[in-house]
C-alpha positions as CSV (number, residue, x, y, z in Angstrom):
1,X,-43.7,-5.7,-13.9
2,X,-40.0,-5.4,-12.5
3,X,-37.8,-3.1,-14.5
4,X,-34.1,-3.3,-13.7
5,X,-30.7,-1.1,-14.2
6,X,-27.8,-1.9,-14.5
7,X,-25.2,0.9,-14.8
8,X,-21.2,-0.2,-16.0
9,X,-18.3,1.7,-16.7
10,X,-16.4,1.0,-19.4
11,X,-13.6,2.4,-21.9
12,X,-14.3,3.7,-25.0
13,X,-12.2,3.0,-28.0
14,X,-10.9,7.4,-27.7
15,X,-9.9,6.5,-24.0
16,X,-6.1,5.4,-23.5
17,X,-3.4,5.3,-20.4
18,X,0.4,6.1,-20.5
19,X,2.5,4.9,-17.6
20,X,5.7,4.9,-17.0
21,X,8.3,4.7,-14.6
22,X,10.8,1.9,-12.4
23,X,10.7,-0.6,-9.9
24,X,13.3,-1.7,-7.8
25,X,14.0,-4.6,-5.3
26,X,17.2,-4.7,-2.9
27,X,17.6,-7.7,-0.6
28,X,20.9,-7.7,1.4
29,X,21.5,-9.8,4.0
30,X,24.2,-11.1,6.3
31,X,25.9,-7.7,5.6
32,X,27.2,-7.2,8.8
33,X,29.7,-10.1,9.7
34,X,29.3,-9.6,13.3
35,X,25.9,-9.7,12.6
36,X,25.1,-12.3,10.0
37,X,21.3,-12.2,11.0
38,X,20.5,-8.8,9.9
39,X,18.5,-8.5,6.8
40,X,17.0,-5.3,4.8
41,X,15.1,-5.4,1.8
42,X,14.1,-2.1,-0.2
43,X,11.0,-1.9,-2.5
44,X,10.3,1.2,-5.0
45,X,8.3,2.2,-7.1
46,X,8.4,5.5,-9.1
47,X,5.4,6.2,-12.2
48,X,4.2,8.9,-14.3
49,X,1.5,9.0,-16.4
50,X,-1.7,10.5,-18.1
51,X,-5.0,9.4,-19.4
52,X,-7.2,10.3,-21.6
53,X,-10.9,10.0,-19.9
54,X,-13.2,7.9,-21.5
55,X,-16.8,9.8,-23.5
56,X,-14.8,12.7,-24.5
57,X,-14.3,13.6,-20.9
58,X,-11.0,15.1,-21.3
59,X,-7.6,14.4,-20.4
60,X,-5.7,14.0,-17.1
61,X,-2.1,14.7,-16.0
62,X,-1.9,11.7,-13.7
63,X,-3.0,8.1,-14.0
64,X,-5.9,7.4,-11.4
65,X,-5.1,5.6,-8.7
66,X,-1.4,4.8,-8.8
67,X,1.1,7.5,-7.0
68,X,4.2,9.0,-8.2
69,X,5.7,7.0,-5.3
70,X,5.9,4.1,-3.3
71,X,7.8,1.7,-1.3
72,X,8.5,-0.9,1.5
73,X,11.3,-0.8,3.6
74,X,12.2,-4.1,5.8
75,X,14.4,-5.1,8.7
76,X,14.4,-8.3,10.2
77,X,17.4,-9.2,12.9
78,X,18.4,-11.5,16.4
79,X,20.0,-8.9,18.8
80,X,19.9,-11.5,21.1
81,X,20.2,-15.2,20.6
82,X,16.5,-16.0,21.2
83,X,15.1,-12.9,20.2
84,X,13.7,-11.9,16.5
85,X,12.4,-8.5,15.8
86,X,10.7,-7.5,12.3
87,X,10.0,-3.8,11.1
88,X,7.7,-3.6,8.0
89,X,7.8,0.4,6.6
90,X,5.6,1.0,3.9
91,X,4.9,4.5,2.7
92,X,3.0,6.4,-0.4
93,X,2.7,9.7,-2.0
94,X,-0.5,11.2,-2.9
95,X,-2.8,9.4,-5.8
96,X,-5.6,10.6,-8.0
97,X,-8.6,9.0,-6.9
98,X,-11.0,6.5,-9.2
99,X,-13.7,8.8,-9.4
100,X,-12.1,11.7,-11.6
101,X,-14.5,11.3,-14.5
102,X,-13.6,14.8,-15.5
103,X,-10.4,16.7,-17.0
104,X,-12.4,20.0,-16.7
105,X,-13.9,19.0,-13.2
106,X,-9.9,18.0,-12.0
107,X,-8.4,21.4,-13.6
108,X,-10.7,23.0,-11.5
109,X,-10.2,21.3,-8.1
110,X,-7.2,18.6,-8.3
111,X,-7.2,18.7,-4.7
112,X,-10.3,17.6,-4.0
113,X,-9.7,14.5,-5.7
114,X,-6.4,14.0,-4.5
115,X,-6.0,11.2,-1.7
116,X,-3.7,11.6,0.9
117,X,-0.3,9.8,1.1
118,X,1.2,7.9,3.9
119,X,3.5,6.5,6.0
120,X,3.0,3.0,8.2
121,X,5.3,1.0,10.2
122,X,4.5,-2.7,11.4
123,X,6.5,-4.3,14.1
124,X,7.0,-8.2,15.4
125,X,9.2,-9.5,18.1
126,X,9.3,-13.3,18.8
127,X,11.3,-14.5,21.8
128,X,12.3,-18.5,21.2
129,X,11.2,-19.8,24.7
130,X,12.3,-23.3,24.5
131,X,13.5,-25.4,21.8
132,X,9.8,-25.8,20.8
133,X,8.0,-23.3,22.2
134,X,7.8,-19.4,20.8
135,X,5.8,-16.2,22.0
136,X,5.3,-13.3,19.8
137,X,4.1,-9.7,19.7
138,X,2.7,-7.7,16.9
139,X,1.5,-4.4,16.1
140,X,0.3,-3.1,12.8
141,X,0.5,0.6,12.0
142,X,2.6,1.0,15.3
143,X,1.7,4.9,15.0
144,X,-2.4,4.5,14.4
145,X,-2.0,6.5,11.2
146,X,-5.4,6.9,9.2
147,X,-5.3,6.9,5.7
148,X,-7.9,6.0,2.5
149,X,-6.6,2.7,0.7
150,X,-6.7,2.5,-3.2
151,X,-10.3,2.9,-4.7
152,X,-12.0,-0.6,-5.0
153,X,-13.5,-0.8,-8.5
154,X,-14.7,2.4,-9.9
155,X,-18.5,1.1,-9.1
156,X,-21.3,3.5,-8.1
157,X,-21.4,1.9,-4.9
158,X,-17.3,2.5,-3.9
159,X,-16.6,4.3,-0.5
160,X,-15.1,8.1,-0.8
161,X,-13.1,7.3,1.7
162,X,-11.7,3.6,1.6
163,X,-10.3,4.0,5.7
164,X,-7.6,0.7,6.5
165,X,-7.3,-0.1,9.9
166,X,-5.6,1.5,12.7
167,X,-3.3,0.5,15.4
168,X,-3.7,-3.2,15.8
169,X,-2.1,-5.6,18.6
170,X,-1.4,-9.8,18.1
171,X,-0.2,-11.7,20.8
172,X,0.5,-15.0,20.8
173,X,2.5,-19.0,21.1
174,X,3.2,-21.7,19.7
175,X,4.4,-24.8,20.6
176,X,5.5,-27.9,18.4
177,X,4.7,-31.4,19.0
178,X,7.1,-34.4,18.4
């Protein structure tokens, strides 16, 4: 005879969440008349919250796994008539991991459950070879920082640690066909 568990997480009708906070988008382009192909576009996001654990766990000062704040800076411009160049900066405070299941547990220790922010920069240049024919160059997280991405689901089996990649390089062309 097989037996089988199965083990969910769920909220309980005691258990609540209270976020709050803004988001902004700025897009400006051709701001610069001698340079009508400069673009910049600003993301933000600032929240605050608590939660109130589910099973009488307790309550938390933070909302699990979305930080105070975040944002996405990007810059897109020709310097040069046949030459693009893209920066993507996206950066993040600190969060409260998934796994606090605990509002004694996290009074005791915040910082162990505490993920660090960070800070990542993606760069692209494409250099217009011909009339239909392109090369390009990009590198993700230009500075190889390593940092833990958002907490996947709240399952048992979710990493600790959810590492994104480092330092990655693309090369490439393209050509079009008439």
């Amino acid at each position: 005879q097989d037996t089988v568990v199965s083990i969910g997480f769920f909220n309980d009708s005691n258990s609540s969440m209270l976020l709050y906070g803004w988001q902004t988008r700025i897009f400006i382009q051709k701001f610069i008349e001698r340079y009508p192909h400069v673009n910049v576009e600003l993301n933000f996001n600032v929240s605050r919250g608590k939660e109130v654990l589910p099973f009488d766990q307790g309550e938390i000062d933070r909302v699990r796994n979305q930080p105070t704040m975040s944002g996405q800076i990007k810059l897109s411009f020709n310097p040069f008539n046949k030459i693009y160049l893209h920066f993507n900066n996206v950066f993040s405070t600190r969060w409260l991991r998934r796994f606090v299941n605990s509002g004694n547990a996290y009074r005791e220790n915040p910082e162990s459950f505490l993920a660090r922010g960070f800070y990542t920069l993606d760069a692209m240049a494409r250099l217009q070879v011909g009339p239909d024919f392109q090369m390009f160059l990009k590198v993700n997280n230009v500075f190889s920082r390593k940092y833990g991405g958002i907490d996947a689901n709240g399952d048992l089996d979710d990493l600790g640690y959810n590492p994104q990649p480092t330092q990655t390089i693309q090369m490439g062309m393209s050509y079009r066909m008439h």
